[in-house]
N, C-alpha and C positions, 0 to 999 in steps of 0.2 A: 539582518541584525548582526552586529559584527560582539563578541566575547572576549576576554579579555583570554587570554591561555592559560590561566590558573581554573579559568571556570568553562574553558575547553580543551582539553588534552588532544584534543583530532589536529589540533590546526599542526603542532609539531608533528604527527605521521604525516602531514600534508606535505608539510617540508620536507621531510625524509623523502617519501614516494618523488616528490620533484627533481629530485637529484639520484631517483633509480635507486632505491632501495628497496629489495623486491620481497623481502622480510617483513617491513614496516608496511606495506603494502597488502598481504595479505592478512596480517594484524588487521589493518583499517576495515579489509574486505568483512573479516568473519565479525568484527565490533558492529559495521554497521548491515549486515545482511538481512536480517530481520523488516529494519524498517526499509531499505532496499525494496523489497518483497512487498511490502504492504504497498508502499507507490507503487509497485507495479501493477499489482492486485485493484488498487484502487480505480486504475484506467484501465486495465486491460479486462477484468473479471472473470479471469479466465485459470483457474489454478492450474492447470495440466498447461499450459503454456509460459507458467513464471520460471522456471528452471534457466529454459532458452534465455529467456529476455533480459532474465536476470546474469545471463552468465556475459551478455551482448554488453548488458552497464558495464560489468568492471572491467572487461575489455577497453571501452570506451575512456575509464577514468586514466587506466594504464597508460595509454597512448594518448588521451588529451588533455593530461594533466596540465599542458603548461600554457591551455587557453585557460583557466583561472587566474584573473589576474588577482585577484584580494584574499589571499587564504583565508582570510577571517570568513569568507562569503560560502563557504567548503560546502556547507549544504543545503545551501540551495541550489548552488554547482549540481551536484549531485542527486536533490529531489529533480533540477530539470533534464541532467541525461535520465533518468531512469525514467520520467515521464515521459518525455521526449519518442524513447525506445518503446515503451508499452504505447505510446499514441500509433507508432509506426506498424509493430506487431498485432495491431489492432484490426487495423488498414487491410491487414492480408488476411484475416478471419470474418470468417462468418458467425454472426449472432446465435449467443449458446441458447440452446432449449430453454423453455421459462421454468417455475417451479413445480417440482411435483408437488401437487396439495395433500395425496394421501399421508405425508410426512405428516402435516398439520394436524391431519385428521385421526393419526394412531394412538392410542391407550396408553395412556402413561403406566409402564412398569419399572421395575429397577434395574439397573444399569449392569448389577451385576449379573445375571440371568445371559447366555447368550441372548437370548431374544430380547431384553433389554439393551444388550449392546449393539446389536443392528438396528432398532428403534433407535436408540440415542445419536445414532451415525447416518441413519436415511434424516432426522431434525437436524443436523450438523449440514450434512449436504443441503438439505434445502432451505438452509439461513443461508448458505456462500451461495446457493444460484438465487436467490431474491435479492443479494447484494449485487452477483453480478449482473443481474435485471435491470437494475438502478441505471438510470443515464449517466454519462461520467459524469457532468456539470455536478449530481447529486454522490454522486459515489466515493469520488476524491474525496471530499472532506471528513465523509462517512467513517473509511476506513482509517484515515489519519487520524479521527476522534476516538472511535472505538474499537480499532484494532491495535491501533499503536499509539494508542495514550497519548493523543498530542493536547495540546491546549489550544483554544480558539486561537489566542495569539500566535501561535507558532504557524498552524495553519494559516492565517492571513499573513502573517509576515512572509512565508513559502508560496502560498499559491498568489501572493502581491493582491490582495483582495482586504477589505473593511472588514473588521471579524464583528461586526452588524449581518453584512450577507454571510460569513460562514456560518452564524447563527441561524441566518432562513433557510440557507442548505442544507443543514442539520434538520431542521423542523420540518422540511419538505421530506427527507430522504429517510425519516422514521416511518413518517405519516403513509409513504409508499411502500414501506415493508412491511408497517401493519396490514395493509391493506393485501397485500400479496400472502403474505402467511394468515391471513383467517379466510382469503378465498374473496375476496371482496374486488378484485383487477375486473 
């Protein structure tokens, strides 16, 4: 979906970066790292492996800037090197451990407490290994939805899909996480 530049400000660092501006460049890197990180996250599931893959993307945007041809198209450019690169980084790992269930299963106390704070950090760990459990088919949209605030549309406009199915991939890849955190796999 192409924006006009008043209601995309990236497409002008696009510009900049295309003619080696290595300032405007890192600007674009740290504006969009975050969600960078979540498409990687999304396919690879692997957090102890985003650093790398994520450092492989912007490499890749540095140097193949000038295979986009539609500035306007900047990110989805971008959702597919970073996909692309977590598809790859995927390829060379082996499938992480499933969920610890004791996490599921601890006493809820307060956060403030050390011991509430490693409760609250072993429930943290094992919501991201149930997510990275997730198939990608399910996981992509997942984290696009609720880790980085996308909107159905955006998600189907990015992953080129009917936001009818992003909506069954949602409804599949809750119903799999429920199912994983009360022990039920």
């Amino acid at each position: 979906m192409a924006y006009a530049t008043e209601l995309d400000p990236e497409r002008a660092a696009v510009e900049a970066i295309r003619t080696g501006d290595r300032s405007a460049f890192e600007a674009f890197a740290r504006r969009n790292a975050r969600w960078v990180r979540g498409v990687i996250f999304g396919v690879l599931g692997d957090p102890d492996r985003m650093d790398d893959v994520t450092q492989q993307v912007w490499q890749a945007v540095w140097t193949r800037i000038e295979a986009l041809r539609d500035v306007s198209q900047w990110r989805s450019w971008l959702y597919r090197l970073a996909r692309n690169a977590a598809v790859d980084a995927g390829r060379e790992q082996a499938r992480r451990k499933r969920l610890n269930q004791q996490a599921a299963d601890a006493p809820i106390t307060s956060p403030e407490t050390p011991e509430g704070e490693a409760i609250s950090r072993e429930r943290h760990r094992a919501v991201m290994n149930a997510i990275s459990g997730l198939p990608a088919l399910y996981r992509q949209p997942f984290v696009l939805r609720h880790i980085e605030d996308w909107s159905y549309q955006q998600i189907a406009d990015t992953m080129d899909m009917p936001p009818a199915t992003v909506e069954t991939r949602l409804v599949r890849a809750r119903q799999l996480l429920r199912e994983a955190l009360t022990g039920k796999v």
